[in-house]
Structures are given as C-alpha cells and as structure tokens.
N, C-alpha and C positions, 0 to 999 in steps of 0.2 A: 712537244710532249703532250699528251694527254690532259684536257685539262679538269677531269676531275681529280688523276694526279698529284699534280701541281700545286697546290693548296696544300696537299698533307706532306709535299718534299721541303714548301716554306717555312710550313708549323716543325717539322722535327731541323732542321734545318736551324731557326729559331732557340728553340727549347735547347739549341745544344749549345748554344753560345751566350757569355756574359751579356747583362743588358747594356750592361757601358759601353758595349763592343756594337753592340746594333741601333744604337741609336738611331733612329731612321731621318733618310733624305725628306722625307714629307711625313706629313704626320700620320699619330696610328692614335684609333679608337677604343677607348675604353669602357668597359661596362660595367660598371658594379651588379654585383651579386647578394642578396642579403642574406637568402635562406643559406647560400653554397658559403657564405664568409670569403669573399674572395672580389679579386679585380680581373677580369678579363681583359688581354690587349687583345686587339686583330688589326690587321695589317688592311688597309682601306682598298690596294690597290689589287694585290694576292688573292683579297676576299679570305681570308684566312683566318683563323685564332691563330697568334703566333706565342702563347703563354697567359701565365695566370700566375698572380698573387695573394696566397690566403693571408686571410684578417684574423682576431677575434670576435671583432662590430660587424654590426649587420652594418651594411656598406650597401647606401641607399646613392651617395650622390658623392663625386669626387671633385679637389681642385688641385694644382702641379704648384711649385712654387717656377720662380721667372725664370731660374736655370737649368728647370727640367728633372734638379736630383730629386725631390721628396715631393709626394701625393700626403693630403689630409684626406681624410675621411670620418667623416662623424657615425657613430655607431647609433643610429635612429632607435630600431625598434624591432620586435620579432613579429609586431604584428603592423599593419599598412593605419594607414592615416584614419581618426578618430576612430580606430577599433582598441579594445581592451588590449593590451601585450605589458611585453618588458620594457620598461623604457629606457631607455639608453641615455649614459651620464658618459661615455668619453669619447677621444677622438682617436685612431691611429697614426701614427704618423710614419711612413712608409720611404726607404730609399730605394728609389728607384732604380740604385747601378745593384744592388744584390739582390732584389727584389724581399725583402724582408721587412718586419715591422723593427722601427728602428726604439720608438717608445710609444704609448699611449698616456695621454693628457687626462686626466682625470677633472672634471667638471664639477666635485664638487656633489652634486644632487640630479636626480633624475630632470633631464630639460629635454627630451627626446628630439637632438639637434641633428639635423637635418641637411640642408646644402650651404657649401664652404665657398666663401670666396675671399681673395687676395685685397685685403685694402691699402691704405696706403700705411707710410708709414710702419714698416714690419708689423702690420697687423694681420690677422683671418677674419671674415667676418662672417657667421653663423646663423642660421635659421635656428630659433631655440623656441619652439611653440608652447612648451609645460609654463615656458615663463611669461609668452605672450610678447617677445620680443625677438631682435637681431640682437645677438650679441657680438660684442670686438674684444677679438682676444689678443694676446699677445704671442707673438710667434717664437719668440726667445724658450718660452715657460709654458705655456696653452693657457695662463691664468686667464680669466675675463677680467677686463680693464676698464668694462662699459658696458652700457645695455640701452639699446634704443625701444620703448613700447613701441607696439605694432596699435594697442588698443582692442585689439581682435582674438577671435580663439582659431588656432588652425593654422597658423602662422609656417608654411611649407616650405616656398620656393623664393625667391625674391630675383632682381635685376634693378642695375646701377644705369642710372641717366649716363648718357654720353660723356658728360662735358664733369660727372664723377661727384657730384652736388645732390643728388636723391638716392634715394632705393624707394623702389617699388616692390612690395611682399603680398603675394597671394593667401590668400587667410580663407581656405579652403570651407571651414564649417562656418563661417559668419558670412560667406558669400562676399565677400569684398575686396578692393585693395587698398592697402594703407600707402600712404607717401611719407617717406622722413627722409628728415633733413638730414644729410649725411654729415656735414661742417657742426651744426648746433646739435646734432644729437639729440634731435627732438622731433615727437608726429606730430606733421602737418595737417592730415583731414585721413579721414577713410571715404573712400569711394563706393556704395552700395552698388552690386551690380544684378547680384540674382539669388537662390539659394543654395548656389553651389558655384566655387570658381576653381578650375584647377590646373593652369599653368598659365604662362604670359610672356612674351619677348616683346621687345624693342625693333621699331621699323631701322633700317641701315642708316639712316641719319638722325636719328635718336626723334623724332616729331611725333611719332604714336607706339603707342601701347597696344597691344592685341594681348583682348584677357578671353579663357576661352570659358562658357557658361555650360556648365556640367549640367542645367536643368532643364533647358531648352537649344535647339538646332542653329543657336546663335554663336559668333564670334564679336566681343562688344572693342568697338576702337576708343581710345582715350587720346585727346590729345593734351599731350605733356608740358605744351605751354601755360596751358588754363587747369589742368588735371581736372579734367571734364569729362562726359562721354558726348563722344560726337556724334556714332553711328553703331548700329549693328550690322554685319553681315551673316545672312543666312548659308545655313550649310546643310549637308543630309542630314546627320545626325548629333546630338549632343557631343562638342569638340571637347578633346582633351589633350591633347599635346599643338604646338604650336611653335615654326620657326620662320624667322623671315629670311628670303636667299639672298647672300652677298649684295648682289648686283640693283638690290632696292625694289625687283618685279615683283618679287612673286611672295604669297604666303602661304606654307604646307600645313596643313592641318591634317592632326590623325584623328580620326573616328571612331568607337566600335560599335557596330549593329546587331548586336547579339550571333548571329550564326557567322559573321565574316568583321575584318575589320575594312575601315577606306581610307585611302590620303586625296587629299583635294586640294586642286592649286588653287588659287585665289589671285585674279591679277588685281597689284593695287594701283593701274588706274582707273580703274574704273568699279572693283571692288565685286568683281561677279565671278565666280568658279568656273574654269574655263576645262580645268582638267581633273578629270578622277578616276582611281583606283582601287581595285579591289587585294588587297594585302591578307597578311594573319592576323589573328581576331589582337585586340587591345596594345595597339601600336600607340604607345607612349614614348619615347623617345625619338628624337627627328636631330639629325645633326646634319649638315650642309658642308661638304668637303669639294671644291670646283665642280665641276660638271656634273655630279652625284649627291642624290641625298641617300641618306641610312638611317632607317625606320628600325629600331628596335621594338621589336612583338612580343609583349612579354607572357602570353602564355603561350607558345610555343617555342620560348626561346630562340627565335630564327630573327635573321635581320635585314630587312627587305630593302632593295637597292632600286632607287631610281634614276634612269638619264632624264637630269634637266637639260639637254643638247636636243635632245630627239622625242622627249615626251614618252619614253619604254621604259618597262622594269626588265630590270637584271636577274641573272640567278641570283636566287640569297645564297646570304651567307648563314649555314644551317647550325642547329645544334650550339648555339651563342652561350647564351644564357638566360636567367629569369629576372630581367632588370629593365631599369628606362630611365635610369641618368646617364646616359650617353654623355660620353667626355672627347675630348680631343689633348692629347699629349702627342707636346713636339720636340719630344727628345732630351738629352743631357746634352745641352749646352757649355 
C-alpha cells in the first residue's frame, strides 16, 4: 500500500473503534494540547494520529494510572510559564476506555498545576508553582493531603530519584533545582544553576541529573549522590528539552536557533556531541521508544522521528499538535 496512505487507513481505522478494543500491542504517544483542550494519541509505529480527547483544562502535561484506564491532567494555564494568563485550579480526570472526562477535581484556588505523577500509595503528585510547591493528592477525592515547598518560584517539571526517595523540581524563574525529600516531606537545598532552567531527566541508572540552562549553550550535570554540580556540557545553542536513551549512551537534547530548531546526541562517555540535527523550530518534547526517538515541535505542531539504529531522521509525523509533554500510554491493562 502506499505509504502516505496508510497512516490515514490507521487513523480512520482507529477513530472507528472503542479505545478498550485497541489497546495497543506496544505503546502509543500522547500529546497534550492546551490551546486545542484536548489529548492527542498517535500510534509510534503507523506514525499516525490515531484519536483525540477533548478536556475543559488546558492540558500542559499527562500521567496514566498503572492499569492504563484513567489519564490526570492538570489544567495549567491559558498563558505558558511566568507570563500573565488564567490560572488553572483543577485537574481532569479522563477514562480512557470511552475516551471522556470522567470528573474534574477542583483544587480549591488557583495553584496553576502543572505535571502529574503517580506516587505511592494511591497518591498523584503535582507540580503546583502559585504555591511554590509539589503537591500529593489523593487519588480517591483529588483532595491535597500534603504539600512539599520547593522554596522557589517557577516550580514546573520535576522527576523522582530512582530508588523513589527524592524529587527533583525545575523552578524555571529562580533558575534552580530544589531536591525534597520524598519520605519526610521536606526541602532539602536548592541548587543554583543559572538564570533560567527549563527541563531535566535522570541518567538510566539514576547517578546524574541533566538540568538544561535556558541562558547559555550549556547542559549542567548533577550528581545525585552529593546533589552537586559536577560538570557542564556544551551544546550549540541554549537547551531546552532533554532525554536520556534506555540503554545509558546517549543524551538528546532539543535546541532552538531562532530560524530552525536542532537535536544533539551527547555520548555520555565521554560527554562530547557526536551527532546533530537539523529539526522544526522549538522542539520541546523528546520521548525515547526502542530504536526511535520523537521530538515534538511545537510551533509547527509536526513530530520529528529519529533512528537511534542508523543515526537518520524519519518522515515526521505531520500536523500533531501544539504541545511538548509527550507521554507514553501503554494501554488498558
């Protein structure tokens, strides 16, 4: 078959069938949308959009619960990080076999929250920057049950040490990263890095932290032992999105240089840029699925596919959406 085809036989194909019914053999990518209110799936393999879920929240960042039926999504903001907008007080909460909002959690007061994640103990845990904190809520109710300070303003993204004992929180206008204790619910130090910091992962065996410095052409590494900065690595231009691949080599970094965007490999033995690309401008999202990563571009809404087998880009996958929390949902379980 033809394969520009093909892709629009998957997508209707898809659209025509329950989501309970296609739960997929491998997993499929999700995009949140803020301005569209909505969830985009696409099929990773297809290169496809295979559906979409509208919200009422602007729908910045997604998390699945562990059996795959219900997505959170916290309703941010209508306007993007430290600018004037609406601030968002709830969360959606989404099943996934009908693809509908099943309720929305009310918050209480404008905390314009941000990225969800699964804690333990039937909890979610939130990025809530109005408050200057992570908040744990309760998944029963969406009540908050707790609130860790960050200490910081700008309080964005965050990621969970390995072994499930830290969060690490990007605090985008204070240029910093706060470390808390996840067990005591209390912050430990902030980390000063530069005037601007705006995303950060975990090396594959949890040892360093890559925070990326939105002021200068630097990637700063932290090692998570000492919560220290160890190094910086140079890159072309001021990084902003940032993922480490499976297998512990490499780290993808997205760029953008005003007229184009770039992704750059980074080998971490030896910490020197080995490979780079020329992408769609403000490639904020980078998600790592086997052999391929997928770069969400978010002013062209296209999502740019790389082979990490052969070091080539793929066709994108066009006409996505206007996002960069790239998620991974792995079905109803």
């Amino acid at each position: 078959m033809n394969q520009r085809i093909w892709p629009l036989v998957v997508a209707f194909l898809a659209l025509s069938v329950p989501l309970e019914a296609q739960s997929p053999d491998a997993p499929w990518l999700v995009l949140p949308e803020a301005k569209g209110h909505r969830l985009v799936l696409i099929d990773p393999h297809a290169k496809a959009v295979v559906g979409q879920i509208s919200v009422p929240g602007w729908a910045h960042e997604v998390a699945f619960s562990k059996d795959g039926r219900t997505a959170y999504i916290p309703s941010y903001s209508d306007a993007i990080v430290g600018m004037p907008g609406i601030d968002g007080q709830t969360i959606d909460v989404v099943d996934m076999r009908t693809r509908t909002v099943a309720r929305t959690w009310e918050l209480g007061k404008p905390l314009r929250p941000h990225m969800p994640m699964l804690g333990e103990g039937n909890t979610l845990l939130v990025s809530t920057e109005l408050a200057q904190a992570l908040s744990i809520l309760d998944l029963k109710d969406g009540k908050i049950i707790s609130q860790i300070s960050t200490g910081a303003k700008g309080s964005h993204v965050f990621v969970r040490s390995s072994d499930g004992r830290k969060i690490y929180t990007v605090n985008l206008l204070d240029g910093s990263v706060s470390v808390l204790d996840l067990e005591a619910r209390r912050l430990v130090k902030v980390i000063p890095i530069s005037k601007l910091v705006n995303r950060i992962s975990l090396s594959t065996n949890g040892r360093w932290l890559f925070a990326t410095d939105g002021s200068s052409p630097n990637v700063v590494l932290i090692d998570t032992a000492k919560d220290e900065i160890q190094r910086t690595i140079t890159v072309a231009a001021p990084p902003f999105s940032v993922s480490s691949t499976p297998d512990g080599k490499w780290l993808l970094i997205g760029e953008d240089l005003g007229t184009k965007g770039k992704l750059e490999a980074i080998d971490l033995s030896d910490y020197v840029v080995k490979h780079s690309f020329d992408v769609d401008r403000l490639p904020f999202g980078i998600k790592v699925l086997g052999e391929e990563a997928f770069v969400a571009c978010y002013l062209s809404g296209n999502i740019d596919v790389l082979n990490l087998g052969n070091w080539t880009l793929e066709a994108p996958i066009m006409n996505v959406a206007h996002g960069d929390g790239l998620a991974v949902w792995n079905g109803i379980k």
